[in-house]
C-alpha positions in Angstrom: 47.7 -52.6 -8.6 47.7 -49.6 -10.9 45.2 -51.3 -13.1 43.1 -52.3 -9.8 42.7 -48.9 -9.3 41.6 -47.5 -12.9 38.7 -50.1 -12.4 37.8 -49.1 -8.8 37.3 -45.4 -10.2 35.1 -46.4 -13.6 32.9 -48.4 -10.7 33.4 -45.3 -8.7 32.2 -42.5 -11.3 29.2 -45.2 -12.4 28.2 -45.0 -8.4 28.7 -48.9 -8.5 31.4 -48.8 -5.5 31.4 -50.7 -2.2 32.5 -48.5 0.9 35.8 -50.5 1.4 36.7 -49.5 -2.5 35.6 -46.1 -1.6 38.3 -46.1 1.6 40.8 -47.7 -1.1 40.2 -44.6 -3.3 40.5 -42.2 -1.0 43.3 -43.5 0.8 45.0 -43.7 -2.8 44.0 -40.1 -3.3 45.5 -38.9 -0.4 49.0 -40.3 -1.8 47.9 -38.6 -5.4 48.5 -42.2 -6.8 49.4 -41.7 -10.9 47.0 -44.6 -11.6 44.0 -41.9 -10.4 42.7 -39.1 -12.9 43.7 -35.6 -11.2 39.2 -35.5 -11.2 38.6 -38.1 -8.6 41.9 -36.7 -6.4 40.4 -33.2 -6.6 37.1 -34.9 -5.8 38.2 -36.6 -3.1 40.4 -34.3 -1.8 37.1 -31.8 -1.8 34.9 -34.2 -0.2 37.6 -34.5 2.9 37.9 -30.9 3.4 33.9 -31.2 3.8 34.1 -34.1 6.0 36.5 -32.3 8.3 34.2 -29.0 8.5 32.2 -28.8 12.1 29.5 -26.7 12.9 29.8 -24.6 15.6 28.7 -25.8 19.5 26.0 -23.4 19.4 24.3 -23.9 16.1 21.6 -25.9 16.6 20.7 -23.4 19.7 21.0 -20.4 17.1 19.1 -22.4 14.7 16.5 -23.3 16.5 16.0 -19.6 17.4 15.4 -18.6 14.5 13.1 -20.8 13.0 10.9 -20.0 16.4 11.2 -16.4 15.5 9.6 -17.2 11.8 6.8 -19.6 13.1 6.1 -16.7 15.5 4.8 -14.2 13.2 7.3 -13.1 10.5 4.6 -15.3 7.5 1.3 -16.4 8.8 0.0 -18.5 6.1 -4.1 -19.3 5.4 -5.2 -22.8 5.5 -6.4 -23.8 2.7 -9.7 -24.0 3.0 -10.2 -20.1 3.8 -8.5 -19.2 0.6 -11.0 -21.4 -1.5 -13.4 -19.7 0.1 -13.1 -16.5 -0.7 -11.9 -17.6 -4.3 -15.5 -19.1 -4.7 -17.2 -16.0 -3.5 -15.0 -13.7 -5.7 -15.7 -16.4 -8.8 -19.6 -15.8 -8.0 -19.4 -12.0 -7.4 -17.3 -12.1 -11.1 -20.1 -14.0 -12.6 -23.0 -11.7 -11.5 -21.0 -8.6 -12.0 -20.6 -10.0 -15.7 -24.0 -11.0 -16.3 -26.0 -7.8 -15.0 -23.4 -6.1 -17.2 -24.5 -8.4 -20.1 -28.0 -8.0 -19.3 -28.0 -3.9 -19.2 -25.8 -3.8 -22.5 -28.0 -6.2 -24.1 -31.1 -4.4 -23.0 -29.6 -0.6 -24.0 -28.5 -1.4 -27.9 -32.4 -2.9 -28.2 -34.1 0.3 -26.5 -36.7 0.5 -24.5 -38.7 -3.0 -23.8 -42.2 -3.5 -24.6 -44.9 -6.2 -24.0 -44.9 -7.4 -27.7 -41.3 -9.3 -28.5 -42.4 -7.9 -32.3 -44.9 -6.1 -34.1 -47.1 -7.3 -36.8 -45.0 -8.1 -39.7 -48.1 -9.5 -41.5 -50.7 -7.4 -43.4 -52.8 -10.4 -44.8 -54.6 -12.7 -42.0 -53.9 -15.3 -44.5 -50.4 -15.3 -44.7 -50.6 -15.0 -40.9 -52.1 -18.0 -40.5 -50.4 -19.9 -42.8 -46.8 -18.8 -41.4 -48.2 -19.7 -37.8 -49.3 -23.3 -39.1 -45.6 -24.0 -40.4 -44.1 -23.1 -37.5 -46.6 -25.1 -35.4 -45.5 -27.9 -37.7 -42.1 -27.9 -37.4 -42.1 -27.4 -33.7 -44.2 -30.5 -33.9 -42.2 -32.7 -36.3 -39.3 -31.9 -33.3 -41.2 -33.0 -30.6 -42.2 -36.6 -32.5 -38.1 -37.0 -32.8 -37.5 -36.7 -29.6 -40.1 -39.4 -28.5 -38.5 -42.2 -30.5 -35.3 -41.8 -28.0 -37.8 -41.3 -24.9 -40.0 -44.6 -25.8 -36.0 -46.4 -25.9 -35.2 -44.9 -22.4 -38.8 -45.9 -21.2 -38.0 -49.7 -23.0 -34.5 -49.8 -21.2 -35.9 -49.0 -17.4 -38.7 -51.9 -17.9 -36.0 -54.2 -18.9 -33.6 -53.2 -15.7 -36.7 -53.1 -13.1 -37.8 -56.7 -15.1 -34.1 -58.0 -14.3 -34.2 -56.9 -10.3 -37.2 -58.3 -10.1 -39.7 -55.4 -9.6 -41.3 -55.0 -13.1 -42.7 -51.5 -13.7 -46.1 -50.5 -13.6 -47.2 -50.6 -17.8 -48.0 -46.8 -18.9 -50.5 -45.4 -21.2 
């Protein structure tokens, strides 16, 4: 029996018992068997007292009471979907505050604006002229890059409208 019992409470303290071994425990407790650790007799002893604890005749009135009083008024919450709103009107406020600051900071340390970005920085037409072409060239030597990748795009939409059945119209 004794060793009976030492099994029941390793099932017991694994959470592997059936109610009736639970009953068997407890009953057991109640005697203070040896066979039982002094834990699981305190424990059970513990969850009796518990057990035998009653709430009062009125507590579910008295409870109920004051949970009204607290959904009356005490904490009004804000749905939801008020609060996001005025977080997205205080995130754009933020973000024009920040960039008209940006903007008149910017425009202060430069001093005052003219028409001209720059003045002449060339004395010799020449040298004008021949800075203006290398720039023209390299903005042009971009812009035949970035046709490569658009003639693939253009390639890829003939092939898809080809495979609905609607071909494209061939451009110039």
């Amino acid at each position: 029996m004794k060793e009976d019992l030492r099994k029941t409470e390793e099932k017991y303290w694994q959470g592997k018992t059936t109610l009736e071994e639970e009953e068997v425990l407890r009953k057991a407790a109640e005697c203070e068997d040896p066979a039982l650790s002094s834990e699981l007799i305190t424990a059970m002893k513990l969850l009796a007292e518990k057990a035998e604890a009653n709430l009062d005749e009125d507590f579910d009135e008295a409870f109920w009471q004051k949970a009204d009083q607290k959904s009356r008024g005490a904490g009004k919450i804000l749905p939801l979907h008020i609060i996001i709103r005025y977080a997205a009107a205080a995130a754009v406020l933020a973000i024009i505050f920040a960039g008209a600051y940006h903007y008149f900071d910017t425009r202060s340390e430069n001093g005052p604006q003219t028409a001209l970005a720059e003045e002449d920085t060339f004395d010799d037409p020449e040298e004008a002229m021949q800075a203006a072409l290398e720039a023209l060239n390299f903005a042009s030597e971009k812009l035949n890059k970035g046709q490569v990748p658009a003639r693939e795009i253009k390639r890829f939409h003939h092939t898809k409208m080809t495979l609905i059945g609607k071909p494209a119209k061939a451009e110039k």
